[in-house]
C-alpha positions as CSV (number, residue, x, y, z in Angstrom):
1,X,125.4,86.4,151.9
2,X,124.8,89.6,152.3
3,X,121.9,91.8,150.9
4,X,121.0,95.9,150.8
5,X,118.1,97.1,150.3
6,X,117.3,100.7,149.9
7,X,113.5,102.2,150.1
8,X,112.1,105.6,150.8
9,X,112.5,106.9,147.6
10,X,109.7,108.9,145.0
11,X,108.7,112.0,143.6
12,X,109.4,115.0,146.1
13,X,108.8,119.0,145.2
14,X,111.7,121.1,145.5
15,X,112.4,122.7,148.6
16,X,111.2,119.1,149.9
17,X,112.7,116.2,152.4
18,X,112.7,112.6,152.1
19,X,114.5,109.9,154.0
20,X,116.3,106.8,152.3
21,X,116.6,103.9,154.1
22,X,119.1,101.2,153.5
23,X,118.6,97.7,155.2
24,X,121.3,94.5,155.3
25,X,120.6,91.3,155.8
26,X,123.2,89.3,156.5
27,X,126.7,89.3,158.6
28,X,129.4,91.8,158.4
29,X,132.7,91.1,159.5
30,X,134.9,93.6,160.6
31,X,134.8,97.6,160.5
32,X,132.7,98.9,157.0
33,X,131.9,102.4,155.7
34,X,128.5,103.4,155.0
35,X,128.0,105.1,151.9
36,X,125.1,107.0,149.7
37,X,126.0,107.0,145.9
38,X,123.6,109.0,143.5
39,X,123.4,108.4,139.6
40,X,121.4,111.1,138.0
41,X,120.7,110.3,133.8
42,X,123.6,110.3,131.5
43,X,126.3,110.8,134.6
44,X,128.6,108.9,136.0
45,X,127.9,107.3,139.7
46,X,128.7,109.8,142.8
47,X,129.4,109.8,146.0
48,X,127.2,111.7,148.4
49,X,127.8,110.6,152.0
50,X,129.8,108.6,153.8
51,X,129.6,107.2,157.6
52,X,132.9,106.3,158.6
53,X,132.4,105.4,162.2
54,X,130.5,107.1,164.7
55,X,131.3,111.5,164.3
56,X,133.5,110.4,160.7
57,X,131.5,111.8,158.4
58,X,131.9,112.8,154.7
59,X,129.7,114.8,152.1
60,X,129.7,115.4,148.8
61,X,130.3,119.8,148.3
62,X,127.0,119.8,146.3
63,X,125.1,118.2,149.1
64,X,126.5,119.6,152.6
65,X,124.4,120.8,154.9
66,X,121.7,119.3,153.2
67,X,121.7,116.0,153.7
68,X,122.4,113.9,157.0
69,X,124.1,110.3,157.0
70,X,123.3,108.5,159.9
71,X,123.3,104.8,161.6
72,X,120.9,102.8,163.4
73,X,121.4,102.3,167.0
74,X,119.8,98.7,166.8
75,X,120.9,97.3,163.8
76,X,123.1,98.1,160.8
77,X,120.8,100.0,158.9
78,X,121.7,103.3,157.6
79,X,119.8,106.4,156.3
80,X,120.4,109.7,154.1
81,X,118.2,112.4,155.7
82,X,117.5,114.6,152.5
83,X,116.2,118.5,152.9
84,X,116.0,121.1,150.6
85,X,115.8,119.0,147.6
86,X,117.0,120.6,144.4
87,X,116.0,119.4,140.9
88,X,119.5,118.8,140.6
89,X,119.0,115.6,143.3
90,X,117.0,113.5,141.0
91,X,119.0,110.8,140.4
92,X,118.9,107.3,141.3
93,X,120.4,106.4,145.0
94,X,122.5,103.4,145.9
95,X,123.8,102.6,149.1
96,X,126.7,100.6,149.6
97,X,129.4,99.1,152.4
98,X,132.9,98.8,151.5
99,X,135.1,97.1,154.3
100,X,137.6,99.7,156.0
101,X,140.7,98.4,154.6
102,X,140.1,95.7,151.8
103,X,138.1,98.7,149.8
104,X,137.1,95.4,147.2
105,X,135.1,93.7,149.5
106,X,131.8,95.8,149.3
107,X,127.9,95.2,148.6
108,X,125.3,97.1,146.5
109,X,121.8,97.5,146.8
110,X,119.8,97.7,143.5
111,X,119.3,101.8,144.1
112,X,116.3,103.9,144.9
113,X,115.1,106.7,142.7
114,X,114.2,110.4,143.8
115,X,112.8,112.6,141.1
116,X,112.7,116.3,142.8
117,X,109.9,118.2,140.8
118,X,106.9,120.3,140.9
């Protein structure tokens, strides 16, 4: 079975960084995407980032060069290097995998919140 976790997530000021973390647990068979999804209130769920294999990356208009996607070298844990924070980046964060070519088989973690404010 496998299990994400996010953390790294909190109450930053504008103009601010934070780094989300998302962990597995658990076996992955085969070649997955990485993603970051954000949910601010009342919206629909986005996607931000995307790590595609190592130098595929995508990013959302609204958050390019801003944020950073990026892998671990050990493990399979992936992280969304956040700078410049706009209030506009409060939402909640969820990452996710989603296998290369059966796009059904994916995971969830439970999501992260970020609340950029002074």
């Amino acid at each position: 079975q496998v299990h994400l976790v996010e953390s790294g997530g909190g109450l930053v000021q504008p103009g601010g960084s934070a780094r989300l973390s998302c962990e597995i647990t658990g076996d992955l068979y085969g070649s997955y995407f990485k993603n970051w999804y954000r949910q601010a209130p009342g919206k629909e769920r986005d996607l931000v980032a995307t790590l595609a294999g190592v130098g595929h990356f995508y990013y959302a208009d609204s958050v390019k060069g801003r944020f950073t996607i990026s892998g671990s070298d050990v493990d399979e844990t992936f992280y969304l290097q956040m700078d410049s924070l706009k209030t506009e980046d409060t939402a909640d964060y969820y990452c996710n995998v989603r296998h290369s070519i059966d796009h059904e088989n994916d995971y969830w973690g439970n999501g992260t919140q970020v609340v950029v404010s002074t």
